[in-house]
KENUPA-840626 format. One line per field, with one value per residue (C-alpha): residue number from 1; residue in three letters; x, y, z. Coordinates in steps of 0.2 Angstrom, whole numbers. Layout:
residues N
seq <- NUM/...
type <- ALA/...
xx <- X/...
yy <- Y/...
zz <- Z/...
//
This chain:
residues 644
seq <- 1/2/3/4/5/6/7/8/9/10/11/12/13/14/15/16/17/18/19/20/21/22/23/24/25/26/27/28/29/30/31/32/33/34/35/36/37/38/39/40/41/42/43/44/45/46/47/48/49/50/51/52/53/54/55/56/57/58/59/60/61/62/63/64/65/66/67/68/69/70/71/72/73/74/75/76/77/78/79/80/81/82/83/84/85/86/87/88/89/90/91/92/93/94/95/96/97/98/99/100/101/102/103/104/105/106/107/108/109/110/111/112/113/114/115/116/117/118/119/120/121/122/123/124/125/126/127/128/129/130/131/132/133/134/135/136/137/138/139/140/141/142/143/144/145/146/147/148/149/150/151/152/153/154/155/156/157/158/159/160/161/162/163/164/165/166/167/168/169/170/171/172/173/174/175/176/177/178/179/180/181/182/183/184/185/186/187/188/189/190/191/192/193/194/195/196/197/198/199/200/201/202/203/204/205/206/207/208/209/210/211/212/213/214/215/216/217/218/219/220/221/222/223/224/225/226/227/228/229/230/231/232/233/234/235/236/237/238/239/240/241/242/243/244/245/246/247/248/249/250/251/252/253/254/255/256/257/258/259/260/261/262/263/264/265/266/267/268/269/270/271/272/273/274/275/276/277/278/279/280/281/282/283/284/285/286/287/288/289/290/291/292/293/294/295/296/297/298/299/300/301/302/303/304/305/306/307/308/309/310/311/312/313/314/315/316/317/318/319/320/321/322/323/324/325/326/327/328/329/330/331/332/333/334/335/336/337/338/339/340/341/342/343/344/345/346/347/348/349/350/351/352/353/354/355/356/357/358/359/360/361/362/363/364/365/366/367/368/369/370/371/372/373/374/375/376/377/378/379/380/381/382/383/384/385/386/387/388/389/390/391/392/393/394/395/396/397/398/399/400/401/402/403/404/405/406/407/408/409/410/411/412/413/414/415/416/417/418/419/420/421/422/423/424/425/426/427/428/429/430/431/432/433/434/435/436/437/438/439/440/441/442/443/444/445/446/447/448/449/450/451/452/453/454/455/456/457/458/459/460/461/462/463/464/465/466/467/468/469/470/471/472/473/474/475/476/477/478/479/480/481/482/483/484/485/486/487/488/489/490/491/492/493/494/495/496/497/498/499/500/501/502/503/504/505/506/507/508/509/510/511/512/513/514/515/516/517/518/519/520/521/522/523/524/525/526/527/528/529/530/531/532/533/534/535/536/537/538/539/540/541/542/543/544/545/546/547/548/549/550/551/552/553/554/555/556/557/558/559/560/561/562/563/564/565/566/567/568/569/570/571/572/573/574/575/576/577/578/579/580/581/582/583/584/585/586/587/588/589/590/591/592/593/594/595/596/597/598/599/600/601/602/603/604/605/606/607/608/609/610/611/612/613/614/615/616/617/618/619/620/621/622/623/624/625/626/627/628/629/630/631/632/633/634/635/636/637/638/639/640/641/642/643/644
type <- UNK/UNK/UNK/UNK/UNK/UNK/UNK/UNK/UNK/UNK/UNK/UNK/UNK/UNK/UNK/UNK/UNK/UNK/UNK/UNK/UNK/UNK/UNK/UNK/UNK/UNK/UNK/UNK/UNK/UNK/UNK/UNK/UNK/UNK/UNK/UNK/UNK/UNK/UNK/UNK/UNK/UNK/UNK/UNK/UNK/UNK/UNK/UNK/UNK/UNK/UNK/UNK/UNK/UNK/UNK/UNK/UNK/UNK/UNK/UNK/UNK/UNK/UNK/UNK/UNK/UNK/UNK/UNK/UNK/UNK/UNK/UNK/UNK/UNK/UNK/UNK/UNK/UNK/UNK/UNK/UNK/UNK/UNK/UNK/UNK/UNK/UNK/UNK/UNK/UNK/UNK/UNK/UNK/UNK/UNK/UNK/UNK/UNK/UNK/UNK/UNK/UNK/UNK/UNK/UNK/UNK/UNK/UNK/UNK/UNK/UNK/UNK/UNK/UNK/UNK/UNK/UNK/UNK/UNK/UNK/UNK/UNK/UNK/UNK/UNK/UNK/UNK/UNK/UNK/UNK/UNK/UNK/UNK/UNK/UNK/UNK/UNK/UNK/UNK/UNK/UNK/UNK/UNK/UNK/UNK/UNK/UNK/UNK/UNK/UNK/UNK/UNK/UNK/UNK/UNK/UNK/UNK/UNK/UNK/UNK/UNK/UNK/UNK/UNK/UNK/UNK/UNK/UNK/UNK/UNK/UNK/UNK/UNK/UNK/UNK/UNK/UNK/UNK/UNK/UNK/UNK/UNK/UNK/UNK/UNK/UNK/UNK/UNK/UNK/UNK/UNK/UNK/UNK/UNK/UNK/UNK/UNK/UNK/UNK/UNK/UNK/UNK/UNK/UNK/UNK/UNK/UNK/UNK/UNK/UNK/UNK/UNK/UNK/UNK/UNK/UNK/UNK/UNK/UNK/UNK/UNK/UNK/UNK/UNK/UNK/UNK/UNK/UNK/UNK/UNK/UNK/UNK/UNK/UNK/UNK/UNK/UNK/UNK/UNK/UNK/UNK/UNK/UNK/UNK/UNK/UNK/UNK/UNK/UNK/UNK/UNK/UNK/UNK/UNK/UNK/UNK/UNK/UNK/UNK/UNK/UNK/UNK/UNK/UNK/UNK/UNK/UNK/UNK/UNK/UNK/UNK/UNK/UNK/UNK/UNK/UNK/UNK/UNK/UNK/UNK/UNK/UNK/UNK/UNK/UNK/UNK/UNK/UNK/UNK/UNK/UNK/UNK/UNK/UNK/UNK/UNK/UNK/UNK/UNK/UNK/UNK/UNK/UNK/UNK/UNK/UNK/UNK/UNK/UNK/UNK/UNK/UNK/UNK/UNK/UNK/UNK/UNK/UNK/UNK/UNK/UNK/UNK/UNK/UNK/UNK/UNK/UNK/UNK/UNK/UNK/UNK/UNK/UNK/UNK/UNK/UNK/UNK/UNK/UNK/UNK/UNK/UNK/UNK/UNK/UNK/UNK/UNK/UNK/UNK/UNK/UNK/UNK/UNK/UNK/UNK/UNK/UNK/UNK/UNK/UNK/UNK/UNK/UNK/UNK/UNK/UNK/UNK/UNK/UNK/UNK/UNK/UNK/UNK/UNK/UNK/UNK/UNK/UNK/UNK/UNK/UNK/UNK/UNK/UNK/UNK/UNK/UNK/UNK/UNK/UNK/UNK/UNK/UNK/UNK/UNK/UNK/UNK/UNK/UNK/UNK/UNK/UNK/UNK/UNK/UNK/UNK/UNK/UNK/UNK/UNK/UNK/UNK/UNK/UNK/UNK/UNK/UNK/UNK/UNK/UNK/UNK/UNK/UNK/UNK/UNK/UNK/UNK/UNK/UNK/UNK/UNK/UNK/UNK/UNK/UNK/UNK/UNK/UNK/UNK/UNK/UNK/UNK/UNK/UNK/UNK/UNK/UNK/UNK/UNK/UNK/UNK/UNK/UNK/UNK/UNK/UNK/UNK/UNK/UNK/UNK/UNK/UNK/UNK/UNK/UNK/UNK/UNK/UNK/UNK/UNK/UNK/UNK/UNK/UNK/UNK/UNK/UNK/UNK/UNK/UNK/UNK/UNK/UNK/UNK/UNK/UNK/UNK/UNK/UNK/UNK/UNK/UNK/UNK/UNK/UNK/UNK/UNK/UNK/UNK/UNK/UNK/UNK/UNK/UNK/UNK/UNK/UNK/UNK/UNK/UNK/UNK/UNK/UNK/UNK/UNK/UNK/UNK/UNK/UNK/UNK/UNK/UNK/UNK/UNK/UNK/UNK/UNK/UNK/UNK/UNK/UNK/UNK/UNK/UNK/UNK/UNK/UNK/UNK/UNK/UNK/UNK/UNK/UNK/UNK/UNK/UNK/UNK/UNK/UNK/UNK/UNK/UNK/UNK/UNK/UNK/UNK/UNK/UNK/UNK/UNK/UNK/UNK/UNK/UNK/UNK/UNK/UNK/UNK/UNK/UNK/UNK/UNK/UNK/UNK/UNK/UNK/UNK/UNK/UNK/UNK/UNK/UNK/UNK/UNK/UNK/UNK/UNK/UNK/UNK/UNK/UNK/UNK/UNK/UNK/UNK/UNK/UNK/UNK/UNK/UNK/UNK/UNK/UNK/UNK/UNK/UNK/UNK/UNK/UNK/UNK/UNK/UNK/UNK/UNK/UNK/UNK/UNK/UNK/UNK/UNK/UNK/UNK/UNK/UNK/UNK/UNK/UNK/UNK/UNK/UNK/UNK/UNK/UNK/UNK/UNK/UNK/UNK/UNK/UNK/UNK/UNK/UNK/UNK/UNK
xx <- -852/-866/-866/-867/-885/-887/-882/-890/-907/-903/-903/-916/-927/-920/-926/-942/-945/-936/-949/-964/-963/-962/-977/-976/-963/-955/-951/-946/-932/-922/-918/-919/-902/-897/-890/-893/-880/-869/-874/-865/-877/-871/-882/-902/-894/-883/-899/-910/-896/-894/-914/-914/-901/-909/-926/-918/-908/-924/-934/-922/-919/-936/-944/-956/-965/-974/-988/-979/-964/-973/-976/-957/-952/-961/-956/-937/-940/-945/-930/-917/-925/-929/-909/-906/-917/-910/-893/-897/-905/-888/-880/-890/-889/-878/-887/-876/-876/-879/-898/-901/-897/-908/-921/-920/-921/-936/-945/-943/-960/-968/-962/-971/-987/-986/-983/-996/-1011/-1002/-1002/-1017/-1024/-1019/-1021/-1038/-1043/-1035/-1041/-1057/-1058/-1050/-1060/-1077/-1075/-1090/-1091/-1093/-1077/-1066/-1072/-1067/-1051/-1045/-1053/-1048/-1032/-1036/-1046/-1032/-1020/-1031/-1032/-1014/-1011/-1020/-1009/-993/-995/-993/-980/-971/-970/-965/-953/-947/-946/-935/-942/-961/-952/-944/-961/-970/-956/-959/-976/-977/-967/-977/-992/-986/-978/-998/-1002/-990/-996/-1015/-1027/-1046/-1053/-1050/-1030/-1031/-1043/-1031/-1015/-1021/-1027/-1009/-1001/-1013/-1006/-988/-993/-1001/-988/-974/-989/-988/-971/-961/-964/-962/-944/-938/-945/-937/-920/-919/-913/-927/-922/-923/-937/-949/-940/-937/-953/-959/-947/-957/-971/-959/-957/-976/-978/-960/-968/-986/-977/-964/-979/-989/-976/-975/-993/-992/-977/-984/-1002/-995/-993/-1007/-1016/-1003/-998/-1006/-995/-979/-987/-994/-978/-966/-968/-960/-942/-941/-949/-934/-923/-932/-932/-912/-907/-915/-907/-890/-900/-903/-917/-922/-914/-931/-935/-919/-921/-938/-932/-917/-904/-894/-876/-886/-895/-880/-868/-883/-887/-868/-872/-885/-878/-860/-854/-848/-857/-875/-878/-889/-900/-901/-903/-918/-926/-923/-932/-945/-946/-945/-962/-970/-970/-981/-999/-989/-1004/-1016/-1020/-1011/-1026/-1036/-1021/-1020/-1039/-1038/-1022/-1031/-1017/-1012/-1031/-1033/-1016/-1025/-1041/-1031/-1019/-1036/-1045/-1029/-1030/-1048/-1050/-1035/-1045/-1061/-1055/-1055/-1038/-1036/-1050/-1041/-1026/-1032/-1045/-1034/-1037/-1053/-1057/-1048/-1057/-1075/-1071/-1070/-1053/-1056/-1039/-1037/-1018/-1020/-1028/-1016/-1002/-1011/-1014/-992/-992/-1004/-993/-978/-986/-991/-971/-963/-975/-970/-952/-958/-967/-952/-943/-956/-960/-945/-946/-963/-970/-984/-999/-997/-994/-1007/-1021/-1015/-1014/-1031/-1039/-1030/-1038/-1055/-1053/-1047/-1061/-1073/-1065/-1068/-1087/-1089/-1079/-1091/-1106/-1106/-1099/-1115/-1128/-1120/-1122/-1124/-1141/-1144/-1151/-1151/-1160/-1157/-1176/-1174/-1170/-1181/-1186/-1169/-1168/-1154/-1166/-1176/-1163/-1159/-1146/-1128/-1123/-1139/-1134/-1119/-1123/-1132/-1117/-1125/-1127/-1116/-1113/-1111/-1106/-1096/-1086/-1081/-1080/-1088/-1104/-1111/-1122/-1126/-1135/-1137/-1135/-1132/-1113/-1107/-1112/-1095/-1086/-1090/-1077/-1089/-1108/-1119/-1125/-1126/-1111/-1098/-1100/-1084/-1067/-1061/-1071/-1072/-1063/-1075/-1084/-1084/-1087/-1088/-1093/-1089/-1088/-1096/-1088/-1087/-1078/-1073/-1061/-1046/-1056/-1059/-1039/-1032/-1044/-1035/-1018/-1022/-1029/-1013/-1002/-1010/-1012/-994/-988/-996/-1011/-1001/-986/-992/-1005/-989/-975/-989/-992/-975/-972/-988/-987/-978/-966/-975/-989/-982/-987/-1002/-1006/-999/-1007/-1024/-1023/-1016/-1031/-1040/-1033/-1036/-1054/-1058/-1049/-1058/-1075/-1073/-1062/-1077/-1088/-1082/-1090/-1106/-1107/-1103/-1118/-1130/-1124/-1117/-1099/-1103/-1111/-1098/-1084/-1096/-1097/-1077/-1080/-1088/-1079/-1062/-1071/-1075/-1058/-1049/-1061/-1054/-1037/-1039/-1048/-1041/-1020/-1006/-988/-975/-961/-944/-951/-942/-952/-952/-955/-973/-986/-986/-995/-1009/-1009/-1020/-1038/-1044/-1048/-1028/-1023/-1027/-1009/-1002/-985/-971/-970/-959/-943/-953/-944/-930/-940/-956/-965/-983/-997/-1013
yy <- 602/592/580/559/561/575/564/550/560/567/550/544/559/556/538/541/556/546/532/544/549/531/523/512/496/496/513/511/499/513/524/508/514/516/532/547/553/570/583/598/614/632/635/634/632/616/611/611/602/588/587/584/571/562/562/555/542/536/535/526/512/507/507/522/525/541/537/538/549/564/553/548/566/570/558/558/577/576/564/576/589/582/576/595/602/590/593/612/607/601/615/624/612/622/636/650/656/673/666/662/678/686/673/677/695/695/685/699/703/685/688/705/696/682/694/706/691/682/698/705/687/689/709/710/700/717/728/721/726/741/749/741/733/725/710/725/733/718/713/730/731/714/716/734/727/715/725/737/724/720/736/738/719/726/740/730/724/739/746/730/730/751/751/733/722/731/747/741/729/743/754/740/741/760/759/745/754/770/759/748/766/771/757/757/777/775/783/779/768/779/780/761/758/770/759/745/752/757/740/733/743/737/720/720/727/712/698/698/705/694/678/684/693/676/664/677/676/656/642/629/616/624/638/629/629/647/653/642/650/664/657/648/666/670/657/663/678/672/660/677/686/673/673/692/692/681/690/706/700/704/722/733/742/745/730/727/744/734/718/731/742/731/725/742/733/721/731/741/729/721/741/743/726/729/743/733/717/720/719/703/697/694/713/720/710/716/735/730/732/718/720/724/708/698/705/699/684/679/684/674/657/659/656/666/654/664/666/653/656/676/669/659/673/686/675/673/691/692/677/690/705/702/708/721/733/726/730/715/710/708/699/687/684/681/668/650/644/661/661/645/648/663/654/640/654/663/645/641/658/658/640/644/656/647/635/647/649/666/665/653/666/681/675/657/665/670/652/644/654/650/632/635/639/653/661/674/672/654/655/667/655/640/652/655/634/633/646/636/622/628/636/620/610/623/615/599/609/615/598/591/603/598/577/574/588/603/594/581/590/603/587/580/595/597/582/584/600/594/580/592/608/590/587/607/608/592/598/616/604/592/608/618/601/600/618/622/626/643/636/655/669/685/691/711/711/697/712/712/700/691/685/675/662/644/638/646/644/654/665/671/672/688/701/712/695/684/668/671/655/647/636/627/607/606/612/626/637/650/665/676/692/708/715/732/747/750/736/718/709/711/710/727/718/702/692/696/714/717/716/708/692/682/667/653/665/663/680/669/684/675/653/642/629/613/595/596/610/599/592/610/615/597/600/618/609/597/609/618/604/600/616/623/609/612/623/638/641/630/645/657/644/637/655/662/650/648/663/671/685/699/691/686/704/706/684/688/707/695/683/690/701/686/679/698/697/682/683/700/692/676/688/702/687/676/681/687/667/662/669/663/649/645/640/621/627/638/626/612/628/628/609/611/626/613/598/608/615/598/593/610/604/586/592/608/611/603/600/613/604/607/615/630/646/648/632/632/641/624/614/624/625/608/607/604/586/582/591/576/568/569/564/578/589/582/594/604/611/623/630/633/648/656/645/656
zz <- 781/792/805/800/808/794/779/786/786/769/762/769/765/747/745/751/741/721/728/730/712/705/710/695/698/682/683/702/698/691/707/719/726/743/741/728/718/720/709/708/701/695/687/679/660/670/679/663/653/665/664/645/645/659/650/632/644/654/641/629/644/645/629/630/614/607/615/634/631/639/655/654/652/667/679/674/677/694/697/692/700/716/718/713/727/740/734/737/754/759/754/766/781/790/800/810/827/820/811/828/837/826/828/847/846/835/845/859/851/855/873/875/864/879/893/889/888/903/916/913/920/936/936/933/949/959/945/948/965/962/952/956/936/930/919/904/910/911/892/886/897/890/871/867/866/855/844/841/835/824/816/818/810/795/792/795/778/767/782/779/760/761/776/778/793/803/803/809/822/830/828/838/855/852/854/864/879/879/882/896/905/901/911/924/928/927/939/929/918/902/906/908/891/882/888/883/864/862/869/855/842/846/848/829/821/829/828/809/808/816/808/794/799/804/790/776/786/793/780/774/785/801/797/805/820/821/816/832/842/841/850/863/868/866/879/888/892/898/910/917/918/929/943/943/946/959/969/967/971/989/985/988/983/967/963/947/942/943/934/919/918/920/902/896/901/886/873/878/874/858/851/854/849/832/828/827/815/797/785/778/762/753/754/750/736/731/732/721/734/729/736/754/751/749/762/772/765/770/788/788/779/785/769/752/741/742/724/720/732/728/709/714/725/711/698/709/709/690/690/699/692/678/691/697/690/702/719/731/736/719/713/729/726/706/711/713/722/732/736/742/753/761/765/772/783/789/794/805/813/817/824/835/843/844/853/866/870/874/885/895/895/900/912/917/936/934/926/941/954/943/948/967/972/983/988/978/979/975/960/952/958/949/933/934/936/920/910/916/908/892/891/893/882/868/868/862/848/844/843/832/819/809/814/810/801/801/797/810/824/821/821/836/846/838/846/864/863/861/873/886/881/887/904/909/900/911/927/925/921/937/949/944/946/963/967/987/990/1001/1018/1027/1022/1029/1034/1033/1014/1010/994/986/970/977/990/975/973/978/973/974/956/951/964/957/940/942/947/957/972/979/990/1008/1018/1032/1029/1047/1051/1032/1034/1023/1027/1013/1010/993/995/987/983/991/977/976/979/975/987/1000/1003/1004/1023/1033/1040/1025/1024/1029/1019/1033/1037/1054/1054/1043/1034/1016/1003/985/973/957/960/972/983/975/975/957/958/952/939/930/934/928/912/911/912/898/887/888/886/871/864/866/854/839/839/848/834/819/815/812/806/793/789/786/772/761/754/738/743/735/744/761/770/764/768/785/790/786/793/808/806/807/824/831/826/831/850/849/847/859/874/872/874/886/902/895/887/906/910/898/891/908/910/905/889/883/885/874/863/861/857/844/836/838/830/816/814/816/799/789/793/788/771/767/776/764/772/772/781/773/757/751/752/733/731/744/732/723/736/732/714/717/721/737/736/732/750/762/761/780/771/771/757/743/735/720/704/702/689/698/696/701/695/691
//
């Protein structure tokens, strides 16, 4: 049973979509009822007999000659059908506390995903100091993560397919906890590189695991959600891990030890927690472990009556075996509509990342202090604000995938982002054409290369100087100078060369001081509120669904790959771009990267929302050109199988 809002919904959803099929008014008069009519299916022979008698019916009440019947047969077909396939998606209304549960314990993974590219934000500014890290240093620190689940992403696939879900979910928490006690006990650079190469493996493995885990287990109506959920914990764990940076900022010098091995706790949990979930259904199902698949399938649905939908899955199955000679790949390839499906996963993946998201992640306090805050604690408390941000405006992500679809929210996150990539370009642009100017120059090391400069943002774009000043009654009197050899929070000489600075003196190694800080912060804010909607989980939910099931790990371990190599090249990037491109330029970069993404999307992404994942592959049996409909997906075929 359902709620009145439920049946409500159902009907409407099942007026619009009789409606949608009958374009033509003479065959619209037929279904203009205000509600569908209860059909009661065992069984595809049932389903098939229903469809013939309605074909002879319809086409006998209006008239249709030789010359039309084909056209009569098709559209009275896709009545039937589609009052089946909402029948079916009433059946499966109801969704138990239990799909949740396990919903919520897979998504553990999300939270140690979130966790890892939230703390190592606010940990790199004492890391930095630390260890005397260079711009090079931080980029590998933060990307050899990334590169390692992206090899790790790639593997998943074949892993998923031999082992099942399960098995590399609690692989990944294994993993993932040997790397953060790495973290939390490093004493060098290497033991901190090798750390965060293992946290990458473990975070690969769950990045294209989990999604998949929770579509195969959630029911149609509420998958969407679930799979979101996923990222609600993605952005969970960014937001946990911003305030434990900011309260063990305080902590030195090993603070960042607690922020970094910290994240061994609920990797703990995700890996015992799994050991008491089952595998999914789907996969049971594929290795022919059918009485497993059902008691599970019961579990999950809360109900005995679990046979249709193991019937359905099972002649998916069946449809699927025939390229089981080739290699998954090939066979994805040589599969129009499964090949189309894959480009569309891996465009979603890459333009999420090129719209610089991650960049804004793991350096969100770097970013913050690059606009000119210059407390160092400050800045990591405004990155915990941003995290917040981005955490809470995932919830309404997760309230509107199911009301107004995929597609739509994906395009309008898409377009905040752009608008709010231009405030920051902007904010970058008029803080560095209203640089200070350095008024003082030190006059015994008038040789150094530091000493060349003029203005303060050119000063502290070359890493080896940076911008002394005082900073008392509002004057600014700044001097370039060069950065200690070994430590770059303070200058080799002159007023800041100690680490403890008279009061009104000024050491700014990486920002200058400028008016439009709360521009560059509010863009960051924006971005982030439009981000965490759509463009954060859509990536994920939209790939967990368009992909056949003896397709789905390989789909997801790629286009996984994908997001892993493109955050790998941008992250590895980002700092080296600051300083070239400058910081204005690189944010226009991101601008344009996004407004070639929002075009793949309007062109190329079809809608998902309430399809049934053997039912999806059919949105791209058709060509390109047809996918520009922002309408929801309409209820496909009992019958349907993979199109070549």
């Amino acid at each position: 049973m359902f709620s009145s809002d439920d049946s409500d919904d159902l009907d409407q959803d099942g007026e619009e979509l009789m409606l949608s099929n009958f374009s033509d008014s003479e065959n619209a008069r037929l279904i203009a009822q205000p509600s569908l009519p209860t059909l009661t299916v065992r069984t595809a022979a049932e389903a098939q007999e229903i469809d013939d008698k309605t074909e002879a019916e319809v086409s006998h009440n209006n008239g249709f000659g030789n010359s039309s019947s084909s056209e009569s047969s098709r559209l009275s077909r896709g009545l039937t059908l589609n009052n089946i396939s909402i029948m079916m998606k009433n059946d499966s209304r109801k969704s138990t506390p239990y799909v949740w549960l396990l919903a919520s314990f897979s998504a553990v993974g999300g939270f140690l995903f979130g966790y890892d590219t939230g703390v190592v934000s606010g940990a790199m500014l004492l890391l930095r100091d630390e260890f005397s890290l260079s711009s090079f240093w931080q980029e590998v620190i933060v990307s050899v993560t990334i590169g390692a689940a992206f090899l790790a992403a790639l593997a998943g696939g074949p892993l998923n397919d031999m082992f099942g879900r399960k098995i590399v979910t609690i692989l990944a928490s294994f993993v993932f906890t040997v790397g953060a006690l790495v973290l939390g006990a490093a004493s060098n650079i290497s033991m901190l590189v090798a750390g965060r190469a293992i946290l990458g493996v473990g975070i690969g493995f769950a990045s294209m695991t989990v999604p998949v885990y929770i579509a195969e287990c959630a029911p149609a109506h509420v998958r969407g959600r679930m799979v979101t959920v996923n990222t609600l914990f993605i952005t969970g764990g960014q937001c946990v891990a911003s305030v434990i940076d900011g309260g063990f900022s305080y902590v030195r010098p090993d603070g960042w030890r607690y922020m970094l091995g910290l994240a061994a706790l609920p990797s703990l949990v995700q890996l015992c927690g799994f050991l008491f979930l089952p595998e999914s259904p789907r996969w049971l199902l594929r290795k022919e472990r059918d009485a497993e698949a059902r008691s599970v399938l019961v579990k999950l649905r809360g109900t005995q009556e679990v046979d249709s939908e193991i019937a359905e899955i099972k002649e998916m199955l069946g449809a699927e075996t025939a390229g089981q000679g080739r290699a998954t790949l090939v066979r994805m390839l040589s599969t129009p509509p499964v090949r189309r499906a894959l480009v569309v996963g891996c465009g979603l993946q890459l333009f999420q990342q090129f719209g610089g998201i991650n960049t804004v992640m793991y350096y969100s306090a770097t970013i913050i202090r690059m606009s000119g805050v210059s407390d160092e604690h400050t800045a990591i408390w405004l990155a915990a604000v941003t995290a917040a941000v981005n955490f809470l405006f995932t919830l309404v992500g997760v309230w509107l995938v199911e009301k107004i679809g995929r597609k739509r929210l994906l395009m309008g996150s898409m377009i905040g982002v752009i608008f709010s990539l231009a405030v920051m370009a902007v904010a970058f642009q008029l803080a560095a054409y209203n640089s200070p100017a350095i008024s003082e120059f030190d006059h015994g090391h008038l040789n150094t290369s530091c000493s060349s400069y003029r203005w303060c943002e050119s000063c502290i774009e070359d890493t080896h100087c940076g911008f002394c000043y005082s900073d008392t009654s509002g004057s600014i009197n700044g001097t370039c100078v060069s950065t200690h050899p070994s430590r770059n929070a303070h200058a080799d000489f002159g007023r800041c060369e100690n680490t403890t600075l008279p009061t009104g003196q000024v050491w700014a190694y990486d920002y200058c001081p400028t008016p439009f800080s709360w521009l560059a912060v509010m863009g960051l804010v924006l971005y982030l509120m439009f981000f965490a909607p759509g463009m954060g989980p859509m990536p994920w939910t939209i790939n967990s669904e368009i992909y056949p099931l003896w397709a789905r790990s390989t789909g997801n371990s790629l286009s996984a790959a994908t997001n892993w190599v493109a955050n790998l090249l941008v992250s590895m990037t980002f700092l080296t771009l600051t300083e070239t491109l400058t910081k204005y330029g690189t944010y226009w970069l991101f601008v344009c990267m996004s407004i070639l993404g929002l075009a793949f999307f309007a062109k190329c992404l079809p809608e998902t929302r309430g399809k049934r994942l053997e039912d999806v592959e059919e949105l791209f049996a058709q060509p390109w050109s047809s996918c520009m409909s922002l309408r929801p997906a309409q209820y496909t075929s009992l019958d349907s199988q993979t199109r070549s």
